[in-house]
N, C-alpha and C positions, 0 to 999 in steps of 0.2 A: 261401487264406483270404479270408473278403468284405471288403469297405473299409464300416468302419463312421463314420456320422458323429452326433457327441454334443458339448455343450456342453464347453465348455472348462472343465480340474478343476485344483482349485490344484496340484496332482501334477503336472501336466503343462508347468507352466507354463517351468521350463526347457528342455525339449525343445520346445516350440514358438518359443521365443527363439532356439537354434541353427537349425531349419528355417528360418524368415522371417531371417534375415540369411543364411544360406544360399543363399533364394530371392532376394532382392532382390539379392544380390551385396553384402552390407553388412560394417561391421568390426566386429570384437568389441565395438567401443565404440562404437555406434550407440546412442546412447541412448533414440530410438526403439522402439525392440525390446529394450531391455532387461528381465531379468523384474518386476523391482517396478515397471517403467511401464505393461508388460502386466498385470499384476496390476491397476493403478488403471484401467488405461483396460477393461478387460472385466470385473473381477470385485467392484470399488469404484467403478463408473461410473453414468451415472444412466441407469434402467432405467424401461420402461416394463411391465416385469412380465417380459417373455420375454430369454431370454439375450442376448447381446453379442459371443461368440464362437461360432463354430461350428467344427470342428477334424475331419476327417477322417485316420484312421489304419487301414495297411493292414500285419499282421501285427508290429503292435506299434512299427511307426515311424510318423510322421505326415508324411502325403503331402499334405496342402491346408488351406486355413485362410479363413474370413472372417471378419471383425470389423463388426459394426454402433453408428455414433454412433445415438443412437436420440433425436427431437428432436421438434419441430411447426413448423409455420409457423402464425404469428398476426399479425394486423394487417390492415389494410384490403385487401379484394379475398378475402378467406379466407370460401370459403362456412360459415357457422354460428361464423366468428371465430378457428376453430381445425381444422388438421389434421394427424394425424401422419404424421412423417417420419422417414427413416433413411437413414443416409449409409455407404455399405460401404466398409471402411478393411481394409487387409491380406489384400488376395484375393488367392492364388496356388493355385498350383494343380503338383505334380510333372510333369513330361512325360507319364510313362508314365500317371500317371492322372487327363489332360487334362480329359474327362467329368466327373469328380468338381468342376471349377470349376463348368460351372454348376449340379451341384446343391448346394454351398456358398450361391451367389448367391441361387436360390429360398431355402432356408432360411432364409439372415438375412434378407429382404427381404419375406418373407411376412409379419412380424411387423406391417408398418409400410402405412396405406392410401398411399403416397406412398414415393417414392426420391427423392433428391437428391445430384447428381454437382459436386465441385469441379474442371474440368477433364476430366482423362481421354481414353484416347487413342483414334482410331478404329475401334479393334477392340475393346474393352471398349462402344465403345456399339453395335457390331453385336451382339452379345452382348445385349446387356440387349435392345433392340429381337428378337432372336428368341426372347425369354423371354417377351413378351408385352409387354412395357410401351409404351408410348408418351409420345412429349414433348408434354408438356403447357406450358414456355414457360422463356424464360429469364429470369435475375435478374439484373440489372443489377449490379455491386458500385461502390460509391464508395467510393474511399477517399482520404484528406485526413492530411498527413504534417504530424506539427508539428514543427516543427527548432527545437533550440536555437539559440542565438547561438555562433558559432564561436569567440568571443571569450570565452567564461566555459564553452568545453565543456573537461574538465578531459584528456578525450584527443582534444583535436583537438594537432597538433603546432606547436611554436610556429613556425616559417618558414611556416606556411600561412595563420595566420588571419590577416595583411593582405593577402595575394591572396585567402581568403573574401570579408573585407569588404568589398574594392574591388569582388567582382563582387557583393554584397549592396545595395550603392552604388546602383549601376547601375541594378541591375532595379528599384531603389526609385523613382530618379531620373530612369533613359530617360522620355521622351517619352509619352505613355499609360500608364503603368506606374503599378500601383496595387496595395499587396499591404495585404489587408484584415488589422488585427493588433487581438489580443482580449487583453488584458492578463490571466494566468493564471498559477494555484499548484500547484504538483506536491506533491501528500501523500502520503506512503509509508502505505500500510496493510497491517495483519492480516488484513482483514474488512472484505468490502462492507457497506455500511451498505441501512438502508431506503429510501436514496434510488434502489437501483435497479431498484425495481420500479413506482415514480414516474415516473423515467426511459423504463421500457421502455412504460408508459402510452401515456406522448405520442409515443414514435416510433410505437405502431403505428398512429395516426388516421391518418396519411399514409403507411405504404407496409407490407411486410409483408418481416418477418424472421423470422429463428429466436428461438425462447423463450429469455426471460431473464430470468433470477433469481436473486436471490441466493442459494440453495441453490447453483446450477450456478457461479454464479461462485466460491464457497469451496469448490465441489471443484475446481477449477480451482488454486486456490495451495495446495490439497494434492497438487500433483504430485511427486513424491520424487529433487526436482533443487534443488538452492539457488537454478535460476538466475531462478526465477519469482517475479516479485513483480507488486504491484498497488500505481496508485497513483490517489488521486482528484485528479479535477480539478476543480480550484473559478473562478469568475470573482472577480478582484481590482478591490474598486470603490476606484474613484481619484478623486481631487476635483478639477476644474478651476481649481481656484481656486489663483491664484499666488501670491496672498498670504494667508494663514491667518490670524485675528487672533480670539483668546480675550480675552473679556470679564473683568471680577474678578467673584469671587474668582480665575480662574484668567489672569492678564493675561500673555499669551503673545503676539507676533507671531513670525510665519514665512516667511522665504521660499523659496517653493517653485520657482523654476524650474530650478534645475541639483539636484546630487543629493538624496535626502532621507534619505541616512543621520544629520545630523546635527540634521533635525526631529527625525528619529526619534526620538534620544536626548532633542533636548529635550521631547518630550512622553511621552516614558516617567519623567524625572527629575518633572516634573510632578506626574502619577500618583505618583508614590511620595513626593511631599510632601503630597499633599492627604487630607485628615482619610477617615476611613474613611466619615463619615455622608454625603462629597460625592462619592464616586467615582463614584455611579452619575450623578447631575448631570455632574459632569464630563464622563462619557462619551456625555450625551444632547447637553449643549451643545457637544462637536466635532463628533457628525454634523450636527448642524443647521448651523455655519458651516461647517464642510466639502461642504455640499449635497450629502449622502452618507449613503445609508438603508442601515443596518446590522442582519442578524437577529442578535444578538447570539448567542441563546439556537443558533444552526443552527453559527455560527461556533468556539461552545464543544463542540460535538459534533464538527467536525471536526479540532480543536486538540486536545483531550486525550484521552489515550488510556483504554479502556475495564479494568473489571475483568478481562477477561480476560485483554489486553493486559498487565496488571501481574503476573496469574499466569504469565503466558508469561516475564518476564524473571525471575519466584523460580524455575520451573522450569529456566531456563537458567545460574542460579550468582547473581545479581544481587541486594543487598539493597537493600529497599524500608525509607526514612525518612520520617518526616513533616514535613509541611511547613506547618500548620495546617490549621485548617479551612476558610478563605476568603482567607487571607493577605493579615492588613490587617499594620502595622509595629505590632509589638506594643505599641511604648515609647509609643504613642500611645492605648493602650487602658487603662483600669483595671485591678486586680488581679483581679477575677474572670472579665471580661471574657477577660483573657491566659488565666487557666485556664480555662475553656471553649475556647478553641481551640488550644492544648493537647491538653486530654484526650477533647475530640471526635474532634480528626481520629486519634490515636492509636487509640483505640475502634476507629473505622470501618474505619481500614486491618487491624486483627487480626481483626475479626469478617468482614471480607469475601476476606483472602488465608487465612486463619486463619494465621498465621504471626506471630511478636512483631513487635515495632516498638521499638527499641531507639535508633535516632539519630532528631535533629529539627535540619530548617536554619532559620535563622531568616529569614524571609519578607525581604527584601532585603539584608538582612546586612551594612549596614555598621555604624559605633558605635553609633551615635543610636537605631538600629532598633530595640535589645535592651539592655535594665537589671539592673542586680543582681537587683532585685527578678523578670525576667522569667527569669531564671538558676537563681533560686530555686524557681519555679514548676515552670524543666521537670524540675529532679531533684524534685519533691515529684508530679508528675504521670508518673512511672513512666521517666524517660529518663534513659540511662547516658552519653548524649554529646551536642553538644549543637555547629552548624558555623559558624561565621561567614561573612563573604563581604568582608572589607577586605582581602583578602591578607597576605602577611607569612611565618614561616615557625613551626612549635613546637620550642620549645627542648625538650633532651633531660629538662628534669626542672627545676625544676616542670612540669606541664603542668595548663594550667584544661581539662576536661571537658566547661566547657558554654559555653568561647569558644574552638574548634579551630580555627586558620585554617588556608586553603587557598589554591591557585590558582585564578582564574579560567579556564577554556576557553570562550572563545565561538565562534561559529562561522567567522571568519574567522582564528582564530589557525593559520597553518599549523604543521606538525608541525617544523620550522625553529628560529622563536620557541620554541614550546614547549619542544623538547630546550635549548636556550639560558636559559630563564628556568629549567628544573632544574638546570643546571649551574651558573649562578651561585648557588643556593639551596644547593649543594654536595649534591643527592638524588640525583644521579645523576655516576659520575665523568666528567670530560672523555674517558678512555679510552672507558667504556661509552659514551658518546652517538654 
């Protein structure tokens, strides 16, 4: 019977998963080769019109396989700025039908003016050189590792991180020794944003890579492994300045040379005393003594998360409350003022999840922040509950609806504390914790 070779069909896509771990000597749980990754990587992959896999089978079993990334090189040195490329991924080939490898090879490579090899060993490039091809140059790779601090890595072990330190010391300290450090914020994200085809802009005036876009990179975290994520890196601007010193209305001094968790707070308590009409003053007159240009408007696109973002957690079990519509301290606002924001942000969030909106936290949530009258507001503006933020605990009956107290979780409360402040709150038993 002839060995036919044809695009890879979702029927198939098991038996090519047992042959390629077969051929490669691999384990059942290669996740490599498993079918929903074979699935993404040839039949949900980014195509430039011609298939991705090619699969040869000879009376009904499959004897060879190649897989093509299908890509371009862009950027500087690229004749007309752009040309395309293909990177052949899962070439095997059965013993007995050795010949069948390179016409797999032509097949997926014909697609592409260009091949591009990561690697690869001497006899794969005798191969490709007696296919016709020739090298045309190599590409330099740089790569640049950023390392946490072994000291706040939460699995580094703890008998290690003063011998890290000491030799992080060292290399700081030796004699000539100079390690350049760029102060930086790790964002977990859903979705590359517009900034990386901005990004890919500028890398290509100087040198020439593979395409990149944000298409490619969100198929990229749709790989069908949990272990994938994406995170952006932003530059954290910091101020020189050791002593901080606000003007009135807002008369603050600070000093900044050892930690600044404890400015921190005092110019977020700040913020949440100053009238709603001077926030934005407030926040012009710290950059300026801070000698520190802030895009506001770039920094709030990196901070909160997008509507999508917000369907993803209704999708996943999660209710969504409101939290106003700008979150000034209500008790500070007039009555109508309170209803509009209020019945704004309620509005917004049901017209855009289409889902109700049933709880509301009150924008800082301590007493002072929210009034009878502001109480009144959220049951007459459609809200069944209503959360505060001074802590405390709800007694079994009465309970007020539109003043629930909670605990606080921030982000340094270890899970330690926490099970400790439920046990004394009596929510959880000493047995259970």
């Amino acid at each position: 019977m002839p060995t036919t070779i044809a695009p890879l069909a979702p029927e198939r896509l098991e038996a090519l998963s047992r042959y390629l771990k077969q051929g490669f000597g691999a384990s059942d749980e290669a996740t490599f080769l498993d079918p929903a990754v074979l699935r993404w990587k040839y039949l949900e992959g980014d195509t430039d019109g011609a298939p991705l896999s090619w699969v040869a089978e000879s009376e009904g079993a499959v004897v060879g396989h190649a897989g093509r990334c299908a890509t371009a090189f862009v950027g500087r040195g690229v004749s007309g700025g752009r040309v395309s490329t293909a990177h052949v991924v899962d070439w095997v080939a059965s013993e007995a039908h050795a010949p069948i490898g390179a016409l797999l090879l032509l097949r997926a490579a014909r697609e592409s003016e260009t091949l591009y090899a990561v690697g690869g060993t001497a006899d794969a490039r005798a191969v490709i050189a007696r296919l016709g091809y020739r090298r045309l140059a190599g590409v330099p790779n740089y790569e640049r590792v950023l390392r946490a601090n072994p000291a706040r890595r939460p699995d580094t072990p703890a008998w290690t991180r003063p011998l890290r330190l000491a030799r992080d010391a060292w290399r700081l300290l030796a004699p000539g020794a100079r390690v350049p450090s760029v102060p930086v914020g790790l964002q977990r994200i859903a979705s590359p944003g517009a900034e990386v085809a901005a990004i890919a802009g500028q890398m290509t005036r100087f040198a020439t890579f593979t395409e990149r876009s944000p298409e490619r990179l969100e198929r990229v975290l749709r790989f069908p492994r949990p272990e994938t994520r994406a995170f952006r890196v932003t530059n954290i601007k910091r101020t020189r300045k050791r002593v901080l010193q606000l003007e009135p209305p807002f008369p603050v001094t600070l000093e900044l040379g050892g930690a600044t968790r404890h400015a921190t707070l005092v110019l977020l308590n700040t913020f949440k005393r100053a009238p709603a009409e001077t926030v934005d003053a407030l926040l012009d007159h710290l950059g300026r003594r801070a000698e520190v240009d802030v895009d506001r408007s770039a920094l709030a696109r990196d901070l909160f998360m997008s509507w999508d973002d917000a369907r993803s957690l209704l999708a996943a079990g999660l209710a969504i409350g409101s939290h106003t519509a700008t979150h000034p301290v209500l008790s500070r606002l007039p009555a109508e003022a309170q209803r509009h924001e209020l019945a704004e942000s309620r509005t917004r969030l049901e017209h855009a999840l289409g889902h109700p909106v049933r709880a509301l936290a009150y924008p800082v949530g301590s007493r002072d922040a929210f009034t009878d009258e502001t109480r009144r507001l959220a049951r007459e503006t459609g809200y069944e509950a209503a959360f505060s933020f001074y802590g405390g605990t709800n007694p079994p009956a009465p309970v007020d609806p539109w003043d629930l107290r909670r605990v606080g979780v921030q982000y340094d409360l270890g899970f330690d504390l926490f099970r400790l402040r439920m046990v004394r709150r009596g929510w959880v038993s000493s047995a259970a914790a």
